[in-house]
N, C-alpha and C positions, 0 to 999 in steps of 0.2 A: 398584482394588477387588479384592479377595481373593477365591480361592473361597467360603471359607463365609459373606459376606458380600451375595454375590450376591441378588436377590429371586429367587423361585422361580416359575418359571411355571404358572398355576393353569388348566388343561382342562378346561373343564364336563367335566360326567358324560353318559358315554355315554347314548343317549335309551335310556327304560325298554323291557322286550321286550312284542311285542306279544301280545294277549288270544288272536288268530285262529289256525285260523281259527274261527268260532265256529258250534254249539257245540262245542269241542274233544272234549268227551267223548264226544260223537253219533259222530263220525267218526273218533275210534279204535274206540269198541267199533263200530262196525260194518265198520270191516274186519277188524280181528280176527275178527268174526263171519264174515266172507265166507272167510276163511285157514282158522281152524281149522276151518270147519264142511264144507270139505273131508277135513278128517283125521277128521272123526267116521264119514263115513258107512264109512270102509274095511273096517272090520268085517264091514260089512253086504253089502257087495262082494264079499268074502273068501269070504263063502259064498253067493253068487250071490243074495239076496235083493233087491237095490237095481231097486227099477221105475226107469227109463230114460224120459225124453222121446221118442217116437217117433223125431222124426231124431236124436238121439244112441245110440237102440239097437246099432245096426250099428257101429258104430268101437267103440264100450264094450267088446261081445262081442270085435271082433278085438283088443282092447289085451289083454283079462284071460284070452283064449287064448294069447295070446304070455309074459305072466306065466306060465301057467300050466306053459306048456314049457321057461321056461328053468329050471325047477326048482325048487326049496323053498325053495329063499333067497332068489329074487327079490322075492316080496311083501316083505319083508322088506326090501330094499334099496331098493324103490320108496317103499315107506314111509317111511322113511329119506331120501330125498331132498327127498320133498315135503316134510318138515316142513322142511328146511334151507330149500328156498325161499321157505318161507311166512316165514322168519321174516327172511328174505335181503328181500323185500318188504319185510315189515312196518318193518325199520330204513330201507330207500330212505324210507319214506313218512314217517317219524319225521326223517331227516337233513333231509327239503326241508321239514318243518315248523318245523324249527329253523334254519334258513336264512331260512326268512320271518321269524322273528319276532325277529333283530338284524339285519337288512337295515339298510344305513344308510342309506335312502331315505325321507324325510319330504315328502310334498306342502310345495312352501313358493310357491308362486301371489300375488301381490300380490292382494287383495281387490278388487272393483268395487264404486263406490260405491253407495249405496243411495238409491231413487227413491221408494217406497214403503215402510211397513210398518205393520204393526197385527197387535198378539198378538206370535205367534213367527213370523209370515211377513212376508219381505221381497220386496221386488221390484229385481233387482240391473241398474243399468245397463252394459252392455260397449259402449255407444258409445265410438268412439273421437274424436270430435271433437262434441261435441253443437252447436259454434255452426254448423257445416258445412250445406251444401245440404241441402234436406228427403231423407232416406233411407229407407227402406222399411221400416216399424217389424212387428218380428218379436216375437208374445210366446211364448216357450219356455216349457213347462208338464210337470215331470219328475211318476213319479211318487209318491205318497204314502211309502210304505214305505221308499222307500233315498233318501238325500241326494241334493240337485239337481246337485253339483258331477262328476256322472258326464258331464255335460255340457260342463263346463268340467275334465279329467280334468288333461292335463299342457300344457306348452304348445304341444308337438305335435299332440296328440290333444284337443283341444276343438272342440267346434261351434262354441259361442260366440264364440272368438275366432277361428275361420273367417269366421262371417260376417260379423263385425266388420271385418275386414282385407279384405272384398269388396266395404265400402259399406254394408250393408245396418245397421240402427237396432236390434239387439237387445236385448232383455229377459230374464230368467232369474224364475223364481219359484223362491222358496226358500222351503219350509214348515216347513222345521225340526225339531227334538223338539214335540208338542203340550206348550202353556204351561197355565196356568189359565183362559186365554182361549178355549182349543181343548179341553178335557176332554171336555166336553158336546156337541162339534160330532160331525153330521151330513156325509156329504156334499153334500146339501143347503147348510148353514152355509158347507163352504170353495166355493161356486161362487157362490152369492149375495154373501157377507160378504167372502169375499177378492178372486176371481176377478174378479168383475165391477166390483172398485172400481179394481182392477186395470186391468183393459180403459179403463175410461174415463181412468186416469192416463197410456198408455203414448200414447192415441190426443191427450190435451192437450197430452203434450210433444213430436209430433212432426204435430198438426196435422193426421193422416188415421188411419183404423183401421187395424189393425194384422193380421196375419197370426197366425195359429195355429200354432204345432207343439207338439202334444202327443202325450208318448213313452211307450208302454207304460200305464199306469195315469193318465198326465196325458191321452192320449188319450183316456179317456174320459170323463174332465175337461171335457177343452178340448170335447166331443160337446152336450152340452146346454148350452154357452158359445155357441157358434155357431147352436144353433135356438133358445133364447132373445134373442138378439140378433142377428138379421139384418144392421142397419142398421151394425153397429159392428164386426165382422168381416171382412176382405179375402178373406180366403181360409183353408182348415183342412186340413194337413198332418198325418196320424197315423202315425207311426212304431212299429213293434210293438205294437199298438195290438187287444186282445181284445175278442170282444163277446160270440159266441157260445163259453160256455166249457163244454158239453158236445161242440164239434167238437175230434177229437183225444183225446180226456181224459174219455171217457164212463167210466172209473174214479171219478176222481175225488170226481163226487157223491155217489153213495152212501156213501163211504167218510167223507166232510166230514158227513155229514148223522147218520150211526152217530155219530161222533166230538164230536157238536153240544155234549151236556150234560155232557159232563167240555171240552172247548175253551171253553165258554160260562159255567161255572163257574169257571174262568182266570182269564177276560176280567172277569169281576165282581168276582171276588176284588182284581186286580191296577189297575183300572181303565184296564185299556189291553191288547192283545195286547202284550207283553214281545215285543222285539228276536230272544232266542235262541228264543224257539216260533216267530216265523215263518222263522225261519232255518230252524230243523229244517224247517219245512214246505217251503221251500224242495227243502232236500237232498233231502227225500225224494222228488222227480222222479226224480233222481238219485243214487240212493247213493254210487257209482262214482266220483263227477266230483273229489271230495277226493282222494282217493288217484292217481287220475291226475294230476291240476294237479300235486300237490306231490312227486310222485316225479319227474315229469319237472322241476318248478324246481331240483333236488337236484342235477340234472346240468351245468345251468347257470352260468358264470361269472359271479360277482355283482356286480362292476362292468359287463356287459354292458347294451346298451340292451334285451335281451329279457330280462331281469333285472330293471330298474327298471320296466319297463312293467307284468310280471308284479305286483311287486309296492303299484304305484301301484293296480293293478287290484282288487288283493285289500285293499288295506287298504280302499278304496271299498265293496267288496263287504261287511266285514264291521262298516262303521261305518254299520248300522243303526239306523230310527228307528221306534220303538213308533208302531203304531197306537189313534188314541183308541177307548174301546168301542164304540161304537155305529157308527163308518167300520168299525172293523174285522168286528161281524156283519154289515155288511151286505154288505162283500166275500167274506167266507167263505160265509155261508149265503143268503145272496140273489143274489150273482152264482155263485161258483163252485158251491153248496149244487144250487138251484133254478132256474139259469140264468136269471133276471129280465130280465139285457137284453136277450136275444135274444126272448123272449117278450111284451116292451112292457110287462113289472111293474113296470120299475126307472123309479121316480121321480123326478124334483127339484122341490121346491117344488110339491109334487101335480100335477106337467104329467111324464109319463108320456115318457121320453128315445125320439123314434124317428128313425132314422135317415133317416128317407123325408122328414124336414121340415127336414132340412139343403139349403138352395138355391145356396149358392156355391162357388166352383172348391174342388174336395177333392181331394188326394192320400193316398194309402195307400203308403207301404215298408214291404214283409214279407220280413224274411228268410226262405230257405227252412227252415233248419235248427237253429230256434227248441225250444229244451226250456222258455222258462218261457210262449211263447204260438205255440202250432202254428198255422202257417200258415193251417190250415181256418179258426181263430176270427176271423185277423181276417180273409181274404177275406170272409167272411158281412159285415162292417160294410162294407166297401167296397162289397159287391154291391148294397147296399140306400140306398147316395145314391147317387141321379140324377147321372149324367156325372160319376162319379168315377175317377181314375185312379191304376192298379194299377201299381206296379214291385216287382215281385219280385228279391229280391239274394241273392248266397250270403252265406253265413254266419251268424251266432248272434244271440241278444237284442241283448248287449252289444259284440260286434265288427261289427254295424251301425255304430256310433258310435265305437269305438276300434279296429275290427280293422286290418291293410294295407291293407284296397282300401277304407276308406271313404270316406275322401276323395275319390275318383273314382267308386264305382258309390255313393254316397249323399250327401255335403255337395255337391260340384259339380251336382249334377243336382237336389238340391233349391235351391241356391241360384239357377238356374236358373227355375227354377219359381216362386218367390217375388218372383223380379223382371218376371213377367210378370202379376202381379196391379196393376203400376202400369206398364203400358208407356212 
């Protein structure tokens, strides 16, 4: 066969670049803001008008006395610099944005089948052998706002299939995008209609009730799952897990509560919080946190395993899920707004969520160093059921569950503790 003969070998197409991080335009113009809006004030510096933070007074004055001595042309060269670095910044932070977004790393996880669903919610089995000895049936409960598969992240880094590989009977709830089945839904709706049909499925196919872990926002899910049904719960394990959300974040409210009728006219309009508003809301804890991650990804080699984690992490992080309207005011303006749970406002099915009427073995893991739930909110929920037990761990929301030490200072020691609900 000849050259030009040859068939030609045909390479799919590279995967498309990705959206993230999102919203993209939030997080540049706000560093940009943070860069230039140091070259605005110099002017004002220049001629000694710039009021100073109390403890930054005293280094200010010695910096722009030494300006001042080394002559006429040092403002000038000062200026000069800074803008070079702002703008020496601004590209690190644009390179490691463009680094994430042709990453050739794709989640590709074999799927778990499905045990349950109704609507857009599934209920995913990770047993690994279901005809096997009765094992300890765990229902995992992520939640609302971001995809459940933060759970199940990579194959190193899942719970799911930690405790899978330990014996134990897991379950995963998976909510999805809201369908036309979930528009209208309440939280009320997903703990009655999904939750609790749920409880009773996991507890058929495995013969005993099952255990709780509910993380962050499924936590307090899984809260009025467990004082509504006593008899059919083992035990309730909450991982980052908020109750009182004026501990920490006594900004916050007010600021949610101004914000109500342009947020709340959104929500009407769009019939759902939209993905990129709570993103920004997100961000807005932290403005910083973009620009950091992605300057320092920039420096990273991209076949690295701290590369592909990195950005296993983030496309997770930015393949968010619209809250329906009515879940979404009532997280906004009734928990974070008016603080409702801590106060005994927040309802389900008109029985009033209190933590004092949870009776069986509970666990709390708070990391200490929590930006999207400070520690103070959820100590308060642990404080208030009877014989609950507190472990406090380092690190953040999400490196609970994906960081280095999870595995040891969190899935071992809960795995631990869930098998002590069936000694």
């Amino acid at each position: 066969m000849n050259r030009q003969s040859r068939p030609r070998l045909l390479l799919p197409p590279p995967p498309a670049p990705r959206i993230g991080p999102r919203p993209l335009p939030l997080h540049l113009l706000t560093h940009l803001a943070t860069l230039w809006g140091s070259l605005s004030v110099l002017p004002l510096w220049k001629k000694g008008s710039l009021s100073w933070k109390p403890h930054l007074a005293e280094p200010a004055s010695r910096l722009k006395a030494s300006l001042d001595a080394a002559g006429p042309d040092a403002f000038a060269r000062f200026e000069h610099a800074l803008t070079a670095e702002a703008g020496r910044r601004h590209a690190a932070f644009l390179n490691g944005i463009e680094s994430y977004r042709h990453h050739p790393y794709r989640r590709a996880l074999p799927p778990p089948p499905e045990a349950w669903r109704r609507g857009s919610t599934r209920l995913l089995d990770y047993r690994t052998d279901a005809g096997a000895d009765p094992a300890v049936p765990v229902l995992v409960i992520p939640s609302l706002v971001n995809r459940a598969y933060i759970l199940d992240l990579t194959e190193r880094r899942s719970l799911m299939r930690y405790f899978a590989a330990r014996g134990l009977a897991p379950f995963l709830v998976d909510w999805d995008v809201p369908g036309p089945d979930e528009r209208d839904f309440t939280l009320t709706d997903y703990v009655l209609d999904r939750l609790e049909p749920m409880l009773e499925r996991v507890a058929a196919l495995c013969g005993r009730p099952p255990v709780l872990v509910g993380y962050c926002m499924g936590g307090l899910l899984a809260l009025p799952l467990a004082q509504r049904r006593p008899d059919s719960v083992a035990g309730l394990a909450l991982l980052a897990t908020p109750f009182d959300f004026a501990a920490g974040r006594a900004a916050v409210a007010p600021l949610l509560l101004a914000l109500e009728p342009v947020l709340g006219a959104a929500i009407d309009r769009f019939g759902c919080l939209p993905v990129d508003m709570l993103q920004a809301l997100f961000a807005a804890l932290d403005p910083g946190l973009a620009a950091r991650k992605f300057t320092a990804f920039a420096h990273l080699k991209p076949s690295s395993a701290r590369a592909r984690d990195f950005v296993a992490l983030e496309d997770w992080a930015n393949d968010g899920v619209p809250l329906a309207a009515a879940v979404a005011r009532e997280c906004l303006f009734d928990w974070y707004g008016t603080n409702a749970p801590a106060r005994g406002a927040w309802q389900i099915d008109s029985r009033p969520v209190l933590p004092e009427e949870v009776r069986g073995p509970t666990l709390a893991v708070i990391p200490g160093h929590d930006r999207i739930v400070p520690a103070e909110s959820a100590l308060v929920l642990a404080e208030r059921i009877a014989g609950a037990r507190v472990k406090v761990v380092a690190g953040g929301h999400v490196g609970l569950l994906t960081g280095p030490r999870a595995r040891t200072d969190v899935l071992a020691p809960l795995v631990r503790w869930i098998r002590r609900r069936y000694p």
